[in-house]
N, C-alpha and C positions, 0 to 999 in steps of 0.2 A: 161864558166859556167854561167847558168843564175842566177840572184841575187836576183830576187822574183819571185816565185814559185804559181799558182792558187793553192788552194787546198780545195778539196772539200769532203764535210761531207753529205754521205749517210747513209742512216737506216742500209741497210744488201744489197746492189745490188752492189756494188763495182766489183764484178767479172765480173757480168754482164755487169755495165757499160763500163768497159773497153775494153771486147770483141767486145762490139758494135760499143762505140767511134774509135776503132783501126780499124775498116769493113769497116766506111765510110768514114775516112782521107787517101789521098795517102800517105802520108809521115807520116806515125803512127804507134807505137811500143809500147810494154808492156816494163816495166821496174821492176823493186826489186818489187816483192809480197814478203809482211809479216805475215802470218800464226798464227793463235792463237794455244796455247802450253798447255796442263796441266792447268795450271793457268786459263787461259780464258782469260778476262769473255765471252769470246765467244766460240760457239762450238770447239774443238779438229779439227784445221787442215780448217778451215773455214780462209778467207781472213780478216787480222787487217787492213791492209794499203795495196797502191800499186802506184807507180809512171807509168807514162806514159807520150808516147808524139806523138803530135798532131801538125803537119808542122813545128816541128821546136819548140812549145813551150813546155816545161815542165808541168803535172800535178804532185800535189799528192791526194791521195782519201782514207775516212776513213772509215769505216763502221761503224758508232760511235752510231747506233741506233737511235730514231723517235725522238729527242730531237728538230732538227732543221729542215726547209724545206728550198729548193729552190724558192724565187722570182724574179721579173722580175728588182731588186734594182741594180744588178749585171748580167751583159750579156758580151757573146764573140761574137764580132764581126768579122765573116768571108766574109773579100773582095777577091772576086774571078773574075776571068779573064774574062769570056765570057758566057753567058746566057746557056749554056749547063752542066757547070759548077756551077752555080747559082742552075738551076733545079735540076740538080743532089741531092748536097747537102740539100734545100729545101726538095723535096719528101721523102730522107731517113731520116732525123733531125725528122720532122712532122706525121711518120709513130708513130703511136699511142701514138701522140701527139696533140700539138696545135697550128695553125696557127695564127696570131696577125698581127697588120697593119705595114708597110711600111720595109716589111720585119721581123719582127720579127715573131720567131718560140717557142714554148718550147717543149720539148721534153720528153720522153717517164719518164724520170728520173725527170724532172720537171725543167731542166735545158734551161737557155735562151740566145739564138745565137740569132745575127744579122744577115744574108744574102744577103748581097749586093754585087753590082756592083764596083770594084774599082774605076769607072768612078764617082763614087755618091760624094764622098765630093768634088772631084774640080771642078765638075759643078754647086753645091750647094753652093761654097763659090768661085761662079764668079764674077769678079767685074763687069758683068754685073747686076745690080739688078734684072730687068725684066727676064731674062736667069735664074737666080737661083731660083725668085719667080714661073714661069712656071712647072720646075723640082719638085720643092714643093709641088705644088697645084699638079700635077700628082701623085710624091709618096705617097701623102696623101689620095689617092684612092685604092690604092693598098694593098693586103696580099703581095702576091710571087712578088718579082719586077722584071718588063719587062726590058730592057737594053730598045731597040730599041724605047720602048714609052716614056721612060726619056730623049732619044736623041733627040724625035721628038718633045718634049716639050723645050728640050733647045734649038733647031734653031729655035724654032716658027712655028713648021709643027703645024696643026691641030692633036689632040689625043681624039680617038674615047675615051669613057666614058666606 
């Protein structure tokens, strides 16, 4: 059982978001929807809550109305395997969204992933200095990050601009 839980407060698009977050994770499922009743305060039969999960981690999401937004103070960081894998996620996160440097994305919900490489923090925290500062100065040119041009910055290949 996981012991902390993300949980996220949207206006009224909860249903939506989760349809969507569940399309573009492989390992993603809907979990308990809670329905508003009589009572309310929301529509009759309209989404309260809903848990979900995403590779493995637990959501829960509110529909709690325009009280709060999403910024960029909190992000999920998604390290993935191989630049196709990268891409992937990139293109559909940023579909009628917003692309940000050295990987970061926010998404259509106003929600902010990280999009990396798992290669990215232990080439970044190589004991070689120079190796890590290279990596650096590359990712810090980047939206979407190339694997192969962060690889070619850490052995010291020349990387086109």
């Amino acid at each position: 059982m996981q012991k902390i839980t993300p949980f996220l407060w949207f206006d009224n698009q909860v249903e939506e978001a989760i349809i969507y977050y569940v399309s573009i994770f492989k390992s993603a499922k809907v979990g308990r929807v809670v329905r508003y009743g009589e009572a309310g305060p929301g529509p009759k039969g309209s989404v309260m809550a809903a848990s979900f999960e995403l590779e493995g981690l637990e959501f829960t999401a509110l529909n709690g109305g325009p009280h709060f937004k999403f910024n960029e103070a909190i992000s999920f960081v998604v390290k993935c395997d191989d630049q196709a894998e990268l891409d992937d996620l990139w293109e559909r996160l940023s579909e009628d969204g917003q692309e940000r440097r050295c990987g970061w994305v926010t998404d259509r919900f106003g929600i902010c992933w990280q999009i990396v490489p798992s290669t990215l923090t232990p080439m970044l925290t190589d004991p070689d200095a120079q190796k890590s500062q290279r990596v650096m100065e590359a990712l810090l040119k980047m939206n979407k990050i190339d694997i192969a041009t962060l690889e070619q910055a850490f052995e010291g290949q020349p990387v086109e601009s």
